[in-house]
Residue frames as a rotation matrix with the C-alpha (Angstrom) as fourth column:
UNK 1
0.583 0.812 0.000 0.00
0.812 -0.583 0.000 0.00
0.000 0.000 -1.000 0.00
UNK 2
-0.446 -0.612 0.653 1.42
0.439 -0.786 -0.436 3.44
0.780 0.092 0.619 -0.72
UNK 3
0.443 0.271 -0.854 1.52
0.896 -0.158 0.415 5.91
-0.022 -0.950 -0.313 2.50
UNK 4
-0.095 -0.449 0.888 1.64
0.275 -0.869 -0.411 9.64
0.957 0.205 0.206 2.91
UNK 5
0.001 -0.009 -1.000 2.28
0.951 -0.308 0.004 11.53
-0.308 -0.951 0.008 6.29
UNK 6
-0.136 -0.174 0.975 1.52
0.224 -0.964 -0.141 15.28
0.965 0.200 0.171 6.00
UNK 7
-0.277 -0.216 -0.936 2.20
0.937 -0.276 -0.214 17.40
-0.212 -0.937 0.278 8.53
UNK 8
0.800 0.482 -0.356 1.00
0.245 -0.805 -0.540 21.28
-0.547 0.345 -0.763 9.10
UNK 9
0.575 -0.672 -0.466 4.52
-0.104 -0.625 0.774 21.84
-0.811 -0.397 -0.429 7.78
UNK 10
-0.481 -0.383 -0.789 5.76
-0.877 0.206 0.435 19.60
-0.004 0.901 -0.434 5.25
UNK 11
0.458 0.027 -0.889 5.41
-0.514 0.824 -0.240 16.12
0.725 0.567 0.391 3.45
UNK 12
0.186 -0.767 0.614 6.88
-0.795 0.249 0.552 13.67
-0.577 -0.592 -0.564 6.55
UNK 13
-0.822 -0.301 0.483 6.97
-0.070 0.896 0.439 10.38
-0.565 0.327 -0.758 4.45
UNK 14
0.335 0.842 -0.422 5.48
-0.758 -0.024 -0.651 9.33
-0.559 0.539 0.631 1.08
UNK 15
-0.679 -0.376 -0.630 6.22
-0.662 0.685 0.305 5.37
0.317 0.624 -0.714 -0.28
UNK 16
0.334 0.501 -0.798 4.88
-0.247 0.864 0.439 2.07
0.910 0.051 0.412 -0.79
UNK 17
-0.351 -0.346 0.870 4.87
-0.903 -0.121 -0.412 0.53
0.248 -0.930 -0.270 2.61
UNK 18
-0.816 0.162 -0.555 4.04
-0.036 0.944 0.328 -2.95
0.577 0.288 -0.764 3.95
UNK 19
0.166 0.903 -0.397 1.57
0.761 0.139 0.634 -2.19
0.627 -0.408 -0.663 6.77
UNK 20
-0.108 -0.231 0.967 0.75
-0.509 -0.823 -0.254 0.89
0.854 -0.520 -0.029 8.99
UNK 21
-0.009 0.135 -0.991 0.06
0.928 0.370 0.042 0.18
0.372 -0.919 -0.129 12.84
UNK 22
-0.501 -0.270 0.822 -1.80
0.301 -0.945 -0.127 3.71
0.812 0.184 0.555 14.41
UNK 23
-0.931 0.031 -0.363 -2.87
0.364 0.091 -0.927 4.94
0.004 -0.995 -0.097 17.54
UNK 24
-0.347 0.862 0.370 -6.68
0.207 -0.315 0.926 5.07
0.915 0.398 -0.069 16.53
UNK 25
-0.297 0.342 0.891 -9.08
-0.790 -0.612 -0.028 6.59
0.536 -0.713 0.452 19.57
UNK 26
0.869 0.495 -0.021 -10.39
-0.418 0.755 0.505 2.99
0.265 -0.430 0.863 20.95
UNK 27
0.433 -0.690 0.581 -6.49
-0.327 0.480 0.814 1.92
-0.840 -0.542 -0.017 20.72
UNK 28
-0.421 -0.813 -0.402 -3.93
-0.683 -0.008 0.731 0.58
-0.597 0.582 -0.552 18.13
UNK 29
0.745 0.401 0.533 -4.92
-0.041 0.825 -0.563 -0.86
-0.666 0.398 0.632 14.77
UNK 30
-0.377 -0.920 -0.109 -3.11
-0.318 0.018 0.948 -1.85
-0.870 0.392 -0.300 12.25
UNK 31
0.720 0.493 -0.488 -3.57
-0.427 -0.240 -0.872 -1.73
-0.547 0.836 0.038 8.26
UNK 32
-0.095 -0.450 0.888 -2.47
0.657 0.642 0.395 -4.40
-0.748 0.621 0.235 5.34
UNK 33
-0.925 0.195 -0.326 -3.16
-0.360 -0.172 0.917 -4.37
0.123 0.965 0.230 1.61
UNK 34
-0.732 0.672 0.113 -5.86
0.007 -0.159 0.987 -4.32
0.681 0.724 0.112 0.43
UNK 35
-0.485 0.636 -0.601 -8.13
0.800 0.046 -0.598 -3.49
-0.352 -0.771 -0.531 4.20
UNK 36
0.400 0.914 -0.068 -11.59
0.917 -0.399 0.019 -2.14
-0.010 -0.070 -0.998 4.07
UNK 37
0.015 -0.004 1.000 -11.91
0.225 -0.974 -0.008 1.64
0.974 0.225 -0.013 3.31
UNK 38
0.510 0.194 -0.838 -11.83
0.832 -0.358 0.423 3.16
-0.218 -0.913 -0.344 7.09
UNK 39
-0.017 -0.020 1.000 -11.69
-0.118 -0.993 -0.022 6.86
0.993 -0.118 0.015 8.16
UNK 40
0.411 -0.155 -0.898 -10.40
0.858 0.398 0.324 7.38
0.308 -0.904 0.297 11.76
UNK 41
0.872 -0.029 0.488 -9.44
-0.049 -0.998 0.029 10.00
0.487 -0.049 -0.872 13.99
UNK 42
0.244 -0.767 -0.593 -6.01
0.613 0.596 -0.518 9.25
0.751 -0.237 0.616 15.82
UNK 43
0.940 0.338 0.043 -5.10
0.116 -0.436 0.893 10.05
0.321 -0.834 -0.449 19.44
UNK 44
0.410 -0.909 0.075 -1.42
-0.912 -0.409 0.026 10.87
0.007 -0.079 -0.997 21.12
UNK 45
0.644 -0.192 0.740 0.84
-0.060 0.952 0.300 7.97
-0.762 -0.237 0.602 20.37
UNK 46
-0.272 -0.904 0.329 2.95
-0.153 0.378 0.913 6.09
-0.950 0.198 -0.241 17.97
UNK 47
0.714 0.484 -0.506 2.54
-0.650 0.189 -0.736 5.75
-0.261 0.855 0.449 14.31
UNK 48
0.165 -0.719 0.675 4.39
-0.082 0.672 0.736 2.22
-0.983 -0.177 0.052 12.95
UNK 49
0.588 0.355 -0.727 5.74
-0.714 -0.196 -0.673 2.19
-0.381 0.914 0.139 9.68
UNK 50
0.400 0.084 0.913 6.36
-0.045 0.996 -0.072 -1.30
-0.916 -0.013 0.402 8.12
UNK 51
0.536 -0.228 -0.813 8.59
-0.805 -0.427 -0.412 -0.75
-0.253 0.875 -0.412 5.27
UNK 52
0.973 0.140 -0.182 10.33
-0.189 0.938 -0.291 -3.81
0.130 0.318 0.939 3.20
UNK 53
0.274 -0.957 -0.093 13.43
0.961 0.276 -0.007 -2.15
0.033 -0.087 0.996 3.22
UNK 54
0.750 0.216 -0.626 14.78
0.203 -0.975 -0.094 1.20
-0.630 -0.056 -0.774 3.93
UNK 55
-0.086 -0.783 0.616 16.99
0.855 0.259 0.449 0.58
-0.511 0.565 0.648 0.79
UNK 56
-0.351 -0.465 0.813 15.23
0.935 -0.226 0.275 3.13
0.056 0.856 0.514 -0.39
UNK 57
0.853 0.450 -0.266 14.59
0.508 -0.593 0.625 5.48
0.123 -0.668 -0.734 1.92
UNK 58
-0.291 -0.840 0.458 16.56
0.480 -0.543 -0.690 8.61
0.828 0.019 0.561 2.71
UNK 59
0.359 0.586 -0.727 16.07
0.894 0.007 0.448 8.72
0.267 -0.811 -0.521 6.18
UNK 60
-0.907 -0.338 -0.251 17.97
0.369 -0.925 -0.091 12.32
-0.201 -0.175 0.964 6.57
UNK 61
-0.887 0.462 0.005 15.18
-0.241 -0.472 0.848 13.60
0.394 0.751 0.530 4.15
UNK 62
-0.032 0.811 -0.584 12.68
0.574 0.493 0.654 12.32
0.818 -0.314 -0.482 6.50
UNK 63
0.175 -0.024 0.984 12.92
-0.166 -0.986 0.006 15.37
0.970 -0.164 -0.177 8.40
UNK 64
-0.547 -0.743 0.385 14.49
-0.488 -0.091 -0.868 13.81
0.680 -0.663 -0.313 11.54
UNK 65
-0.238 0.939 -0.250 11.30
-0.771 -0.026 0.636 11.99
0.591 0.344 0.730 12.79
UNK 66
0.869 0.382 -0.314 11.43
-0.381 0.922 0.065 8.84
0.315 0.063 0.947 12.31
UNK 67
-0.110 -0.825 0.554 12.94
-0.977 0.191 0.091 6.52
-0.181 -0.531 -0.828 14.34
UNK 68
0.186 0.188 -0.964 13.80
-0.378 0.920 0.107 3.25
0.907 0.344 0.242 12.98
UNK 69
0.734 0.647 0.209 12.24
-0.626 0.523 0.578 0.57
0.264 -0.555 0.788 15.70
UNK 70
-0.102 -0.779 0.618 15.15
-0.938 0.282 0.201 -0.80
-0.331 -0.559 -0.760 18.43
UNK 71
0.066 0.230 0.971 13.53
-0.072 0.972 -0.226 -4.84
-0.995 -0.055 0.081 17.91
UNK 72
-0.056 0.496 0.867 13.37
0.598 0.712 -0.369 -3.98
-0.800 0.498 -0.336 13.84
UNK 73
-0.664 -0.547 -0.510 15.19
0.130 -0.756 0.642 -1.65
-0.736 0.360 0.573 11.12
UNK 74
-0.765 0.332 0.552 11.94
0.570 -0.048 0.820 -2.26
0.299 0.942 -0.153 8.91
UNK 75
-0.090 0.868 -0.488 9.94
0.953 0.218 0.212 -0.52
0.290 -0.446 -0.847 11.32
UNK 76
-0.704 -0.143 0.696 9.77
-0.201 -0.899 -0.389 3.26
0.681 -0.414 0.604 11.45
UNK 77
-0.044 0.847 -0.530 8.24
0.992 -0.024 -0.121 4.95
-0.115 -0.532 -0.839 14.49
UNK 78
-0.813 -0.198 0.548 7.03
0.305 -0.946 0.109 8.58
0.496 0.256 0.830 14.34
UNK 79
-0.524 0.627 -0.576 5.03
0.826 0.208 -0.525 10.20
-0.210 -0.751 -0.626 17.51
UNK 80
-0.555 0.412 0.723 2.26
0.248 -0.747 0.617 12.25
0.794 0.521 0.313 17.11
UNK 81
-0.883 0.455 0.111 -0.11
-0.288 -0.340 -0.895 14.32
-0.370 -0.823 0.432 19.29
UNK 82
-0.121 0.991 0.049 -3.31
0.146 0.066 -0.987 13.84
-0.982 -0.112 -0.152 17.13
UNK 83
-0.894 -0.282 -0.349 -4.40
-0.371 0.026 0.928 13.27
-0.252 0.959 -0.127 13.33
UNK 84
0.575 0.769 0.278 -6.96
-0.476 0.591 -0.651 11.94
-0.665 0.242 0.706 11.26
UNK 85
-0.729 -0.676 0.105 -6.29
-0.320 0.473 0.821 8.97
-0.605 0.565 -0.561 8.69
UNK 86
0.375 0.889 -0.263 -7.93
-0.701 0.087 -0.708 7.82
-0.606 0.450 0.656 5.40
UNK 87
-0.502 -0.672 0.543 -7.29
-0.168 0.693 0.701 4.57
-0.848 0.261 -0.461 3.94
UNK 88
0.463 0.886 0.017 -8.81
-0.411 0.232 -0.881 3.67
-0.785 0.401 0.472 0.38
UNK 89
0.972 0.005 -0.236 -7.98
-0.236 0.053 -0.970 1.81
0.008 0.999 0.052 -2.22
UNK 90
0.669 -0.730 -0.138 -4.57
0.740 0.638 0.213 0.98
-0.067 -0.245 0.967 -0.89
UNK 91
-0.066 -0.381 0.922 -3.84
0.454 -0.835 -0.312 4.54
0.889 0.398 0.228 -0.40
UNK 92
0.636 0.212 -0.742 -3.59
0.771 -0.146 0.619 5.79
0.023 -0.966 -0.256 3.32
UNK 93
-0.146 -0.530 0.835 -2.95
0.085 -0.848 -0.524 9.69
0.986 -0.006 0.169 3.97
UNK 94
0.160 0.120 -0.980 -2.24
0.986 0.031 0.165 10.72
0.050 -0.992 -0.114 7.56
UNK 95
0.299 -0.073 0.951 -2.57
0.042 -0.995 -0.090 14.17
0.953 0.067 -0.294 8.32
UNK 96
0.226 -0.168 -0.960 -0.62
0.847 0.520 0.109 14.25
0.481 -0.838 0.259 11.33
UNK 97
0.179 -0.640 0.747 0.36
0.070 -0.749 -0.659 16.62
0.981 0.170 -0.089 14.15
């Protein structure tokens, strides 16, 4: 599934990813390919990003963020205070801040 992160500021991350994992208001869900359309507000916490490799990531250019995951170098993490998210189509924007 492709994944964008906007902040009020910039772009924070935009590639194909393997699954998200977000701190939705009931508690953490997490998002394959091809899951159900879903609209969600997000509460303070962790966003996981599940990438295949960060071969091709430029993690400078990730604006200092993201921290790749202590148990798992495929695993960004990137805290937020509050966001909404929209998955469709295998297309999932976080608006995040």
């Amino acid at each position: 599934m492709f994944l964008e992160i906007v902040s009020p500021e910039a772009i924070l991350f935009s590639s194909e990813v393997d699954s998200i994992t977000v701190p939705g208001i009931d508690g953490d869900f997490q998002m394959l390919n091809n899951h159900a359309p879903i609209v969600s507000i997000l509460r303070e916490g962790v966003v996981k990003v599940h990438v295949h490799s960060q071969q091709h990531l430029e993690l400078d250019k990730l604006k200092g963020k993201f921290i790749p995951h202590s148990d798992d170098n495929n695993v960004l993490t990137l805290a937020i205070n509050s966001g909404t998210l929209e998955l469709k189509d295998n297309k999932a924007i976080i608006l995040a801040d």
